[in-house]
C-alpha positions in Angstrom: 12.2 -29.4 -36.4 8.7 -29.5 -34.5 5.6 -30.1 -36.2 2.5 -28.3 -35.2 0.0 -30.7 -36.5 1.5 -34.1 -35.8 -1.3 -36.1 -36.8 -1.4 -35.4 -40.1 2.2 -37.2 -40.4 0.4 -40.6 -39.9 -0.8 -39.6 -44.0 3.1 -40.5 -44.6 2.0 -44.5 -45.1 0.3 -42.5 -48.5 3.5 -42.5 -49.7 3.5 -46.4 -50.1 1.2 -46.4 -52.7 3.3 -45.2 -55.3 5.5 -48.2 -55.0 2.8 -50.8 -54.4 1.1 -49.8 -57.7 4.7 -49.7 -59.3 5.3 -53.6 -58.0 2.1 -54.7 -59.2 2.5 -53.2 -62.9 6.2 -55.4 -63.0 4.1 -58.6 -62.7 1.8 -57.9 -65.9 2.7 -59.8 -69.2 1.9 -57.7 -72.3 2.1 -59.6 -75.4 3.5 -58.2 -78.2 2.9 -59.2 -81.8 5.6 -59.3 -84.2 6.2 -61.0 -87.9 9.6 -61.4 -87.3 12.8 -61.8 -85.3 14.7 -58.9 -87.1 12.1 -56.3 -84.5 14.4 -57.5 -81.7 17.5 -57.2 -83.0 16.9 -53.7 -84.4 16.2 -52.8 -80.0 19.3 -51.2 -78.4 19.9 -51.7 -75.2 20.2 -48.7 -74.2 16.7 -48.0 -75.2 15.4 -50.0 -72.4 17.3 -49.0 -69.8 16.6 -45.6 -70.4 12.5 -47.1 -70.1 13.6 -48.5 -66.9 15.3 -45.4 -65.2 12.2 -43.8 -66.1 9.9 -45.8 -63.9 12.4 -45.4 -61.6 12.0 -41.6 -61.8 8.6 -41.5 -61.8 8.2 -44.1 -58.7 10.5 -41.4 -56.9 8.7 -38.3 -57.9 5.2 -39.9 -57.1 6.4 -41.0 -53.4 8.2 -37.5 -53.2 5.1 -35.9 -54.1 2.9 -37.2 -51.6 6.0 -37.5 -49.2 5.7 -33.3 -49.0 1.8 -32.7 -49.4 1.8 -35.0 -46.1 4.7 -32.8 -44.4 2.9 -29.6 -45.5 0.1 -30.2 -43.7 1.4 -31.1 -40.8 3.1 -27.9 -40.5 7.1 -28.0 -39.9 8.4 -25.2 -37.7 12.4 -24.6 -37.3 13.3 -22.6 -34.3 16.4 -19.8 -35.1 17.4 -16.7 -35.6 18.9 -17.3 -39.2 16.1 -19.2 -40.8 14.1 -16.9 -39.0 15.3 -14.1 -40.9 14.6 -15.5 -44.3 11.1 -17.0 -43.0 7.7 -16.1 -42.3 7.5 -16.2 -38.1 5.5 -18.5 -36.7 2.5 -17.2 -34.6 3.1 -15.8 -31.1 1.0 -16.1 -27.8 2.5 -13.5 -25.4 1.4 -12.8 -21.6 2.4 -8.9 -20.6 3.1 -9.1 -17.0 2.9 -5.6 -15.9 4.2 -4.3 -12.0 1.7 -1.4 -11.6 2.1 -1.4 -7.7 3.0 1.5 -5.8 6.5 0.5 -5.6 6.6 1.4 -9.4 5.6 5.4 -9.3 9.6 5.7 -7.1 12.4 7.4 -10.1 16.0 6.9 -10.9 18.1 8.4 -13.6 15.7 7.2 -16.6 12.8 8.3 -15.2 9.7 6.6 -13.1 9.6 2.9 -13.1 6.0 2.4 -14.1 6.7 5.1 -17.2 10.1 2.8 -18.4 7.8 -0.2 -17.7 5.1 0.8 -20.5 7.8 1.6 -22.8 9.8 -2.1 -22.8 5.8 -3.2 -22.8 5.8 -1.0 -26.6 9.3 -1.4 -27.5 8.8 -5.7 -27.1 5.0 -5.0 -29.0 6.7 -3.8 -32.2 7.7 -7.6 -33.0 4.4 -9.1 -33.0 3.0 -9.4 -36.5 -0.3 -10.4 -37.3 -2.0 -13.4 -36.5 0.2 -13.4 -33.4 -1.9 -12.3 -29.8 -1.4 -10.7 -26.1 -2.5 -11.2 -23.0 -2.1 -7.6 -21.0 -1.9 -8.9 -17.0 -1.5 -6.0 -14.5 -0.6 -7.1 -11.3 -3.7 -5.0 -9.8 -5.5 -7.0 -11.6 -5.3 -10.2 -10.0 -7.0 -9.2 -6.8 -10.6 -10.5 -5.1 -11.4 -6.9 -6.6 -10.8 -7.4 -10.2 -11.8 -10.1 -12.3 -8.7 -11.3 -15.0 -9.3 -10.1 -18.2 -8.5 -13.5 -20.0 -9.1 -12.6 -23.8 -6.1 -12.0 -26.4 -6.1 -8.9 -27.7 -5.2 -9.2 -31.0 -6.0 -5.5 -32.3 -2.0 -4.0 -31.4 -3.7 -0.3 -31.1 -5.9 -1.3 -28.9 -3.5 -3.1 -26.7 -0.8 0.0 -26.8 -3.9 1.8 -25.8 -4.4 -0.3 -22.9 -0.8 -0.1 -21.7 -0.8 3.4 -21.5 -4.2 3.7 -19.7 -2.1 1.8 -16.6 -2.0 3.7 -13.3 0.2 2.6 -10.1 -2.3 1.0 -7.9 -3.2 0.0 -4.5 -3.6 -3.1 -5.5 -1.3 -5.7 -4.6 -0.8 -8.9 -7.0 2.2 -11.0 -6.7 4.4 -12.1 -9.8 3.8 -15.8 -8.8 -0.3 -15.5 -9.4 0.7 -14.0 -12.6 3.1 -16.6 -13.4 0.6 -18.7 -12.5 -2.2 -17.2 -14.2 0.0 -17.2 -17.6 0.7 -20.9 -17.6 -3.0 -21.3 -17.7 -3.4 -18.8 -20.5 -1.0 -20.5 -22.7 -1.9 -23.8 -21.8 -4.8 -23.2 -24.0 -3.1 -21.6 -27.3 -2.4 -23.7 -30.3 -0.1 -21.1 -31.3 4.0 -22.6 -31.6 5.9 -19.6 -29.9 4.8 -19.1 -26.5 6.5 -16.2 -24.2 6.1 -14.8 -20.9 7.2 -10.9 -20.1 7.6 -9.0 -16.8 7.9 -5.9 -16.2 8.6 -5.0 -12.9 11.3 -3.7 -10.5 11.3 -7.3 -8.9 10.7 -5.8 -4.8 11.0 -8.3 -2.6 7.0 -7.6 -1.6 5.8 -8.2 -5.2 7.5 -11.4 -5.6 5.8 -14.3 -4.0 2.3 -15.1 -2.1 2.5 -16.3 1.0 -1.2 -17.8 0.8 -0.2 -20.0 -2.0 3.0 -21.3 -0.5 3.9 -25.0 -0.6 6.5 -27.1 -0.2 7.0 -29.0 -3.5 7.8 -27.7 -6.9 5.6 -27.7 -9.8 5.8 -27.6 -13.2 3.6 -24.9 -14.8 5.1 -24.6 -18.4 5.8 -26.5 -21.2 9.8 -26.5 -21.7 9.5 -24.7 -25.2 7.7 -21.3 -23.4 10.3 -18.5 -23.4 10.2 -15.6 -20.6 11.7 -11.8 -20.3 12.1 -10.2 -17.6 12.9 -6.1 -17.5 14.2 -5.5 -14.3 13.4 -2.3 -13.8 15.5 0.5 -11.4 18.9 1.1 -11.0 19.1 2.6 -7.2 17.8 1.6 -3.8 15.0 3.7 -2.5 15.3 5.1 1.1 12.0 4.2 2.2 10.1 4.2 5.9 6.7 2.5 5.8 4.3 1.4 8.4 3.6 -2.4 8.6 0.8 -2.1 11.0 -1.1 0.0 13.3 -3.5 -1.2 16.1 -5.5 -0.1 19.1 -5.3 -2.4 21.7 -8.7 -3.8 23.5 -10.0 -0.7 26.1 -12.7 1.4 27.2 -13.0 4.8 24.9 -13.9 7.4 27.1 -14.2 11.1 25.7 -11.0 13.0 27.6 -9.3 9.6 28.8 -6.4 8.3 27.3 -6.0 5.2 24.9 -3.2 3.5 23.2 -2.2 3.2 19.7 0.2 1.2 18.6 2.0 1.0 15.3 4.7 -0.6 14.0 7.2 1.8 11.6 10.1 -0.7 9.3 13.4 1.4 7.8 13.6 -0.8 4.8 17.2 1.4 3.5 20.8 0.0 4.2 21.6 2.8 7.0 20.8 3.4 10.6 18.4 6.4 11.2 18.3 8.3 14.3 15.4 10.8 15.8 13.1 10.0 12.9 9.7 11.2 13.9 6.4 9.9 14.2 3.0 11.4 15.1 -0.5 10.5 15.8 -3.5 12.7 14.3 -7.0 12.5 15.4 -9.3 14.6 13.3 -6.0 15.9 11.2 -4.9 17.4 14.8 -1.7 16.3 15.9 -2.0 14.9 19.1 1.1 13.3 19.9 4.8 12.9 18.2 8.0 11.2 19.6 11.6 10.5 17.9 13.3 7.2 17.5 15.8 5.7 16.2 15.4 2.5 13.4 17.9 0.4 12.5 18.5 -0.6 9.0 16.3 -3.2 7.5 14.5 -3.8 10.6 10.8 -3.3 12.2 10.3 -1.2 15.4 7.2 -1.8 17.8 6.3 2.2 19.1 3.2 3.1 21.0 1.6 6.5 21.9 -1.3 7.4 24.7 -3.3 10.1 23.1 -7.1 11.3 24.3 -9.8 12.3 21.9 -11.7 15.8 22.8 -14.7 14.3 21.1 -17.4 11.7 20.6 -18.7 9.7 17.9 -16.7 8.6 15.1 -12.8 9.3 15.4 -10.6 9.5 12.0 -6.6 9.0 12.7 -3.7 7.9 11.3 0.0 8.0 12.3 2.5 9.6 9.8 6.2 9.6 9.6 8.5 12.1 7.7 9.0 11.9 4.0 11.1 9.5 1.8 11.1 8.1 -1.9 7.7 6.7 -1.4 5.1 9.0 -0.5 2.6 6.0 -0.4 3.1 4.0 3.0 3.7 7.5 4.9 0.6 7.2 6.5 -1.5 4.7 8.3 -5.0 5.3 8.9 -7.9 3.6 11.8 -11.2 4.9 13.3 -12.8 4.2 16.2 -16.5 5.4 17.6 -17.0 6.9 20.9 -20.8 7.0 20.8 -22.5 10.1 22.8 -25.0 7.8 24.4 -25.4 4.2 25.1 -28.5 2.4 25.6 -28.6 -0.2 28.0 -31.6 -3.1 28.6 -31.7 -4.6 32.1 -33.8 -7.7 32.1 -35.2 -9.0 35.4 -38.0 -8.9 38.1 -38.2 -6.7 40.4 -36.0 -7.6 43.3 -33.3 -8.6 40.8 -33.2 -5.3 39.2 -32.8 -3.5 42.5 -29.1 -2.8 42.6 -28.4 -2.8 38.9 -30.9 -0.3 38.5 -29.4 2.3 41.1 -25.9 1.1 39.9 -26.5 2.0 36.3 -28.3 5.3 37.3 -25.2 6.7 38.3 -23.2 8.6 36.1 -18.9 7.7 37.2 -17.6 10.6 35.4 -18.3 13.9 33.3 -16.4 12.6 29.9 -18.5 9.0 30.1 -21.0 8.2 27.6 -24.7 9.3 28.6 -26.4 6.1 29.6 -30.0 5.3 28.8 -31.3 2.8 30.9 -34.4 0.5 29.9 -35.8 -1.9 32.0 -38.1 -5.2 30.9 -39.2 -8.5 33.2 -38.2 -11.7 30.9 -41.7 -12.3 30.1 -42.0 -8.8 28.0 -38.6 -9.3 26.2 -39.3 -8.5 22.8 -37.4 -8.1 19.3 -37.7 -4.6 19.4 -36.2 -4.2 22.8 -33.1 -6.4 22.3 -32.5 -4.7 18.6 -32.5 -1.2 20.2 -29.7 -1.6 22.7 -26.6 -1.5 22.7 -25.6 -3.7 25.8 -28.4 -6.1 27.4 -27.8 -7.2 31.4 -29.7 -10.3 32.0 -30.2 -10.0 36.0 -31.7 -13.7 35.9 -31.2 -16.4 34.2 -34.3 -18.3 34.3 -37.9 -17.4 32.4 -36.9 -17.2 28.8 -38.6 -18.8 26.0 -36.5 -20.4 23.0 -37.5 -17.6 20.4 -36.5 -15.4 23.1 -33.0 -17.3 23.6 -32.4 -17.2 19.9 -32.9 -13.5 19.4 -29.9 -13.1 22.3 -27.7 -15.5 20.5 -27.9 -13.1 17.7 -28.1 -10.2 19.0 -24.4 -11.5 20.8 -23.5 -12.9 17.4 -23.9 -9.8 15.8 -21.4 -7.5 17.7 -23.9 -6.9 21.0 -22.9 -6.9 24.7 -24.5 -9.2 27.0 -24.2 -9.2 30.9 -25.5 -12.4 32.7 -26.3 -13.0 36.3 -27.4 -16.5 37.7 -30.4 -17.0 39.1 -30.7 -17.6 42.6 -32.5 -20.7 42.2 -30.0 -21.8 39.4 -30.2 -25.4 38.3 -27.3 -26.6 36.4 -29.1 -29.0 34.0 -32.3 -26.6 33.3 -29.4 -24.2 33.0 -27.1 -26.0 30.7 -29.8 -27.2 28.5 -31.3 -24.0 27.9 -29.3 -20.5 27.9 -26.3 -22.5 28.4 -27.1 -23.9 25.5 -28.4 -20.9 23.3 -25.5 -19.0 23.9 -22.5 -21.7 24.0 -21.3 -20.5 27.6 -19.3 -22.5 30.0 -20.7 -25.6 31.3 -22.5 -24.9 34.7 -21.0 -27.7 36.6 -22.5 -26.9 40.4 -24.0 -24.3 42.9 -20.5 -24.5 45.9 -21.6 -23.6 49.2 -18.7 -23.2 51.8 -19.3 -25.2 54.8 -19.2 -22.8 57.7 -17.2 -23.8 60.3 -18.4 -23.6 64.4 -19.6 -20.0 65.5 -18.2 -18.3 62.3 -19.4 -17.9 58.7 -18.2 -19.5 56.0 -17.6 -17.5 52.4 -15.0 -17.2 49.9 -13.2 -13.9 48.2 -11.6 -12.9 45.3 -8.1 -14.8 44.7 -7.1 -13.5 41.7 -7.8 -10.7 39.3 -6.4 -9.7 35.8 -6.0 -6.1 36.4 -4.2 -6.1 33.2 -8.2 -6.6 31.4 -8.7 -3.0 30.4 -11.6 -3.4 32.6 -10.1 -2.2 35.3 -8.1 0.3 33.4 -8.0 3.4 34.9 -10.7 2.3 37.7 -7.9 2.4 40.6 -6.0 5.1 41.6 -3.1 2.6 41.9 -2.4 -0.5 40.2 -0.5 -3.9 41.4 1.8 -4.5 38.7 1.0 -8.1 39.3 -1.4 -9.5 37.1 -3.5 -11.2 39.9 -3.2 -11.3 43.6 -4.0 -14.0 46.2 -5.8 -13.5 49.6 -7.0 -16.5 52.0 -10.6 -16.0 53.3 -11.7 -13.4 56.3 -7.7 -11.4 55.5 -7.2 -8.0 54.0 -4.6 -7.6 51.5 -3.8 -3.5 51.3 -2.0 -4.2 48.2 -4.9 -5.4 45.8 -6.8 -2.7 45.2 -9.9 -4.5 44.1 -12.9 -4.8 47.6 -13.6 -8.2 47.1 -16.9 -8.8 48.4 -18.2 -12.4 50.7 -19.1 -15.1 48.7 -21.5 -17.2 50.3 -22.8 -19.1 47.6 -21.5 -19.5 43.8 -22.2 -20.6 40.8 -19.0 -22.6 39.5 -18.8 -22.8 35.6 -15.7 -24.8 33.8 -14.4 -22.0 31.3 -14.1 -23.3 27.5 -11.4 -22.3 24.8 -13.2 -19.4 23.8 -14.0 -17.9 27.1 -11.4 -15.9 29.9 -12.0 -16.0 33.5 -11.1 -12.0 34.3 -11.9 -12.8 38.5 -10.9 -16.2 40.0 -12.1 -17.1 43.6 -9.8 -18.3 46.0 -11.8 -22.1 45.6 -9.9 -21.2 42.1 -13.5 -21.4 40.4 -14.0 -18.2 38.0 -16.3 -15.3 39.2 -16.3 -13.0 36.3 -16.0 -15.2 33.0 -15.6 -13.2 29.2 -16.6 -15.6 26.7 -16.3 -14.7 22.5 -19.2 -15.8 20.5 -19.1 -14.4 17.2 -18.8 -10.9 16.6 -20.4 -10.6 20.5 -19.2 -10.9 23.9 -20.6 -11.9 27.3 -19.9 -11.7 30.6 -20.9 -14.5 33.0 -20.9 -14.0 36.8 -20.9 -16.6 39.2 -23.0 -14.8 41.8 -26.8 -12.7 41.7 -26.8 -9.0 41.8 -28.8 -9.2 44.9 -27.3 -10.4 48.4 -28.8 -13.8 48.5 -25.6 -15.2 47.6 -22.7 -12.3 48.5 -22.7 -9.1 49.3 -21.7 -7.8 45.8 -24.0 -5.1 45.7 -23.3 -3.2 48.4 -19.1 -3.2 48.0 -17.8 -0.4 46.3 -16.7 -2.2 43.3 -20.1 -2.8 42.3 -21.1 0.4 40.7 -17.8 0.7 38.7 -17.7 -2.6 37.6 -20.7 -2.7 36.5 -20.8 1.2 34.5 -17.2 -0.5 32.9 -18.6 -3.6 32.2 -21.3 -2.4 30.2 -18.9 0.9 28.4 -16.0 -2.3 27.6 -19.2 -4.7 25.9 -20.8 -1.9 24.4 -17.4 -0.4 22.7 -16.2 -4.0 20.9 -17.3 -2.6 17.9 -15.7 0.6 18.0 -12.6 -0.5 16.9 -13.4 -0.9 13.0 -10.5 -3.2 11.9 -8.5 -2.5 8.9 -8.9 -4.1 5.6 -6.4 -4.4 2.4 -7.2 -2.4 -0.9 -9.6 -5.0 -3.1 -10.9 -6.7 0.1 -14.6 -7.2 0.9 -15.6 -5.2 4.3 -19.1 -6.8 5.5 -20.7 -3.6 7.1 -23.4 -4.1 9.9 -26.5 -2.1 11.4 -29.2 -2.7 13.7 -31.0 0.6 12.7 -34.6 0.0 11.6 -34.1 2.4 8.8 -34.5 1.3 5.1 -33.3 2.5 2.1 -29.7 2.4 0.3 -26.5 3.5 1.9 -24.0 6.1 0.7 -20.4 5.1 1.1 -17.7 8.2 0.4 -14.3 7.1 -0.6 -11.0 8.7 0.1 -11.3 10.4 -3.4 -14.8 12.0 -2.0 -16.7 9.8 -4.3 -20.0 8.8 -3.4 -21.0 5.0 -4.1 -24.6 3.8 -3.5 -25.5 0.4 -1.8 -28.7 -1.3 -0.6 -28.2 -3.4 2.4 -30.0 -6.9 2.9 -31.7 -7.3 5.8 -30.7 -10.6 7.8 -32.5 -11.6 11.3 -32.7 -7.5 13.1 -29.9 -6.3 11.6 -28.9 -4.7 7.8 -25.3 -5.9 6.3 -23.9 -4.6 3.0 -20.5 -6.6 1.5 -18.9 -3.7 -0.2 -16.0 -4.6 -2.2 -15.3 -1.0 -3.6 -12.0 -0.5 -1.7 -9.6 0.1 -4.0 -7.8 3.4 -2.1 -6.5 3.4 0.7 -7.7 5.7 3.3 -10.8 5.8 5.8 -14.3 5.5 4.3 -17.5 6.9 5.9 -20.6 4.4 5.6 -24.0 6.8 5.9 -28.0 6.6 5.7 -30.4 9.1 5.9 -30.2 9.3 9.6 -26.7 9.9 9.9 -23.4 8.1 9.6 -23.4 4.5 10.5 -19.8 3.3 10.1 -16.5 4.3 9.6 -13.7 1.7 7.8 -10.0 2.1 7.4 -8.3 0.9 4.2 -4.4 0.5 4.2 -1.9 -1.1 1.5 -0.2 -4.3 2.2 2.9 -3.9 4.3 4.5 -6.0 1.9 4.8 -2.8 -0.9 6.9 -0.9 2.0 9.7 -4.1 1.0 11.4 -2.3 -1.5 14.8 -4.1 -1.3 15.2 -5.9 -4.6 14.9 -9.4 -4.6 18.0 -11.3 -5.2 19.1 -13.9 -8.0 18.4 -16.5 -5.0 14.9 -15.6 -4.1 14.2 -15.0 -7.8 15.8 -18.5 -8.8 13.6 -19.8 -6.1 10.6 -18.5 -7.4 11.7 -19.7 -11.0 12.4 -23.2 -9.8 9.2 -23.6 -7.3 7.0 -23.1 -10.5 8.9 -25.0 -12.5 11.0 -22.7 -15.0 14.4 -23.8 -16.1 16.5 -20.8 -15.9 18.1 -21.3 -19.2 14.6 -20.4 -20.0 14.8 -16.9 -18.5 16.4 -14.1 -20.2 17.0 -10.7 -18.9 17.2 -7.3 -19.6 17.6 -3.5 -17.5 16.4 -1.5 -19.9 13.6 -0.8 -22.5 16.3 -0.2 -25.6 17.3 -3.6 -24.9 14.1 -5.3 -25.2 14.0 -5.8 -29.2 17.4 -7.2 -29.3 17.0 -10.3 -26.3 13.7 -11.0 -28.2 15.2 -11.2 -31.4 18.3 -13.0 -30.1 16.5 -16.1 -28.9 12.4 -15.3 -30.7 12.1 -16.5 -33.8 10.8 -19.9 -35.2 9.8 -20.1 -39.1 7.1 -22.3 -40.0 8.1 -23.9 -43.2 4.9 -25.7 -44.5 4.7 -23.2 -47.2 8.2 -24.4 -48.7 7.0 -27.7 -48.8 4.0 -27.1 -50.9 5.8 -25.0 -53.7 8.1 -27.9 -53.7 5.7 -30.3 -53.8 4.4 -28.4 -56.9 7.4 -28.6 -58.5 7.6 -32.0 -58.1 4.0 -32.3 -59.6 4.8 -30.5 -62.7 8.1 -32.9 -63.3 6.3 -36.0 -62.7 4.1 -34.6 -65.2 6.9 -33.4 -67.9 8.8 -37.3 -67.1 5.1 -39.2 -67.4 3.8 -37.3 -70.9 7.5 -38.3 -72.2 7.5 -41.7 -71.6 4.1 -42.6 -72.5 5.4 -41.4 -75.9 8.1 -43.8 -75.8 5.7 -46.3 -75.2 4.0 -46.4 -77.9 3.7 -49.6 -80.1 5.8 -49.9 -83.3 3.7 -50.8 -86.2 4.5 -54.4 -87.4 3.6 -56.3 -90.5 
């Protein structure tokens, strides 16, 4: 027997009362009158016994009485089918764990998974009486996207309303938030049953979260809390899904070639051969290749394809069809603007060579580049926020507001380009632009000694030709990653011109920095260093011939055109977010106004950005289908953002009674707990095989009443015996 309100059994000292006053009354003397002795004789004995089982009685039926008003109130509950059968049930709390990911909308013999799903949710409903409440917990639900609803429903229409209004989502909640998320919710009802239901096909994908995962157990749930679980789907499903697809770091040209690579997972029990794959750009297939997957096993695959186009690029590679229509497809974007605007920032003499470098345009399918040109002292907000990549030619002359405004700009996603100064000094340095843009420590200015009747300089010693800077720059590549060459030598097998370095700036890379060109003193010549969004890259030498002869090697003028198409082309790659998840969407257009953002579905959502430093963001949250999504103002289209469902909803092996007994015991659930059923028919009878308490406080008050009205009867009769005899 439990008790629902304990504290009321402390009222069971009450009872005492009865017999205290019953002790005290056996100490009173009463003195009784009488003429003669004859009275006494005419008493029987068995006259006052009979007086004296009647105290007894009554002492019994007092202390009874209050025995079972104290037990009524505290409400007794007995926990059993039987008694439950003949009893009024106690009140229920329920949680309705509902799998409504996309794994659910596959089919077997009795239908689709989602559609059996609602009806155990019904069929397991029809027990609940009133007074008794659910909690309705989709698993979509529990994303950044959706808030819990965490209010019982205790209207039953309503609630068989809601069940039926659920879809298959891209939303991806795991059964161990839910699990987690009930043993909250119950936590707080005072309600004596207390049950947990899923209904799901228990997918491998669905059934933990890797985010939460820790090494200890935990104990979640009272031991009294009952769960159900309808495991849902009698056949494997022959599924190929896409865990990922990616576009490696490069240069997007119009007409040139670029990689995408995707990984494709056979999640069946067979080996597949000559399954195809294809790319689309635009919904144009533009390439397709067979391979074979094994079974229950990921395969890396890659494609070079070229886009016949500028400006913003939808694709997405696609497989053949399976059970699951859902993870077919993969979608990304990437922008290959028609013109880029570049800002070179220097005097006069510094801007020389960049200036006739940039001028030159390496190839019909490259970007058309528009060139401005400012001295430090005139280098204004509205110049930095209009380009697209800035080259600072010099290093020296900028104000702190100025140095901010190219720390954000960098921060922000821009490109930035910086030359030394030839009259560099590495503490002014250090302590100012250094400083405002976190670069590498300038540690000294090296000057080779020059030896008797010759001059002294230093070359390149190794280069990364793997960097896609240098993709596609040389008609042949070393498949070394970098090559060596002492000073004064040729090397016919690097393909890179090193130029004579006479004097060098020599900076001591950081962890967030990459030295792309190493000099044969092993100090770095071209540095790429990350700072937030941005990237810069650092040269160790003037584009002027003060210190080398840079400028007037060959390499020059496509290094520098690559340099600025690789800084200015970061951002083209819009990364791919999960259904639910915030994208943060950025713009340094001037414009104002709100932002249109079309879904998949061709739905139109409104937004006003907020303007922060020269640039507009908008956190859009909206993501709730997968595909690509187009981000526009009234001058044109700003962004483009692909949306893809979590690789972990191509898993569709079911989990095994390991990994689910895992789960169980991480959270703290005894499996005797647990009990299961395949099918919606069977629902009613596991519940009503293991359900039912009776609360029983309604017994004990009739009974009490009875024992009222005999205490009553047994009081009235012997106050009439007590009566006193009339004497003489």
């Amino acid at each position: 027997m439990t008790f629902l309100n304990p504290l009321a059994l402390f009222g069971l000292l009450a009872a005492a009362i009865p017999i205290l006053l019953h002790l005290l009354n056996l100490r009173k003397l009463r003195t009784i009158e009488f003429s003669t002795l004859s009275f006494l004789k005419e008493l029987q004995k068995s006259s006052i016994r009979r007086l004296k089982l009647r105290q007894i009685l009554l002492l019994i039926l007092r202390t009874l009485l209050v025995l079972l008003i104290v037990i009524a109130f505290s409400r007794p509950t007995l926990r059993g089918s039987l008694i439950g059968n003949i009893g009024v049930h106690a009140k229920t709390t329920a949680v309705f764990i509902v799998d409504d990911s996309y794994s659910m909308t596959v089919s077997d013999d009795r239908g689709e998974l989602l559609k059996q799903a609602k009806q155990s949710a019904h069929a397991a409903l029809q027990l609940f009486r009133d007074g008794d409440e659910v909690f309705l917990l989709p698993l979509s639900a529990l994303t950044s996207a959706h808030s819990t609803n965490e209010t019982a429903v205790r209207d039953f229409a309503l609630l068989r309303s809601q069940i039926d209004g659920i879809k298959a989502s891209a939303l991806r909640g795991s059964l161990e938030d839910a699990l987690r998320i009930s043993a909250r919710l119950l936590a707080t009802s005072g309600n004596f049953n207390k049950e947990v239901y899923i209904f799901s096909d228990f997918q491998q994908g669905v059934l933990r979260n890797d985010a939460q995962a820790s090494s200890g157990n935990e104990h979640l749930f009272a031991p009294d809390v009952r769960f159900f679980f309808v495991r849902l789907g009698r056949r494997d499903v022959q599924n190929f899904g896409f865990e990922s697809v990616s576009i490696p770091t490069s240069i997007f040209e119009r007409e040139k070639p670029f990689t995408v690579q995707a990984r494709i997972g056979n999640y069946t029990s067979r080996d597949v051969q000559d399954h195809v794959v294809s790319v689309f750009l635009n919904g144009a297939r533009v390439a397709e290749r067979s391979v074979d997957l094994k079974k229950n096993s990921v395969l890396p695959i890659e494609f070079s394809v070229v886009a016949n186009a500028t400006g913003f690029i939808q694709g997405f590679v696609e497989t053949e069809d399976d059970d699951l229509q859902y993870d077919n497809r993969r979608y990304f974007t990437l922008d290959i603007p028609e013109r880029l605007r570049a800002l070179i920032v220097g005097d006069a003499n510094d801007l020389r060579f960049p200036r006739l470098a940039l001028s030159t345009r390496a190839s019909s399918s490259e970007s058309a580049l528009v060139v401005d040109e400012v001295t430090p002292d005139r280098l204004s907000t509205v110049e930095i926020r209009r380009a697209d990549v800035i080259l600072l030619c010099t290093s020296a002359g900028f104000t702190a507001p100025q140095l901010s405004e190219l720390a954000a700009f960098v921060r922000n996603g821009g490109g930035l380009v910086l030359f030394p100064a030839s009259h560099v000094d590495p503490a002014a340095f250090n302590s100012s632009i250094g400083s405002a843009l976190s670069l590498p420590a300038l540690a000294a200015v090296d000057r080779p000694q020059a030896s008797a009747g010759s001059e002294s300089y230093i070359e390149f010693g190794k280069v990364e030709l793997k960097h896609p800077l240098f993709e596609g720059m040389f008609e042949s590549q070393n498949s070394q990653s970098g090559n060596s060459r002492s000073p004064g030598t040729a090397n016919a097998r690097v393909p890179v011109e090193s130029p004579r370095v006479r004097t060098s700036a020599r900076f001591m890379p950081n962890s967030r920095s990459t030295s792309i060109i190493t000099l044969t003193n092993d100090a770095p010549f071209l540095v790429e260093q990350q700072m937030g969004s941005g990237t810069i890259f650092l040269f160790a030498v003037p584009p002027t011939t003060e210190w080398s002869d840079l400028p007037l090697k060959g390499i020059f003028v496509p290094l520098l055109h690559r340099s600025v198409l690789y800084l200015a082309r970061q951002r083209s790659r819009a990364e791919e977010s999960l259904p639910g998840a915030e994208v943060t969407i950025r713009s340094r257009s001037a414009g104002s106004g709100t932002w249109t953002i079309r879904n998949p579905g061709a739905i139109d959502i409104t937004a006003s950005p907020a303007s922060q430093g020269f640039q507009q963001i908008l956190r859009f949250n909206s993501t709730e289908l997968p595909g690509i999504y187009t981000v526009s103002s009234k001058d044109g289209v700003i962004e483009q953002f692909a949306v893809n469902i979590d690789p972990r909803e191509s898993q569709t092996q079911k989990a095994t009674d390991a990994e689910i007994n895992g789960l169980l015991g991480h959270l703290g659930i005894a499996k005797t707990a647990v009990n299961e059923s395949n099918e919606a028919a069977d629902v009613q009878r596991i519940v009503q095989a293991s359900r039912y308490g009776v609360e029983l406080w309604k017994y004990f008050l009739i009974l009490a009443l009875v024992v009222a009205l005999v205490e009553l009867f047994v009081a009235r009769s012997f106050k009439s015996e007590m009566v006193p005899v009339p004497h003489d």
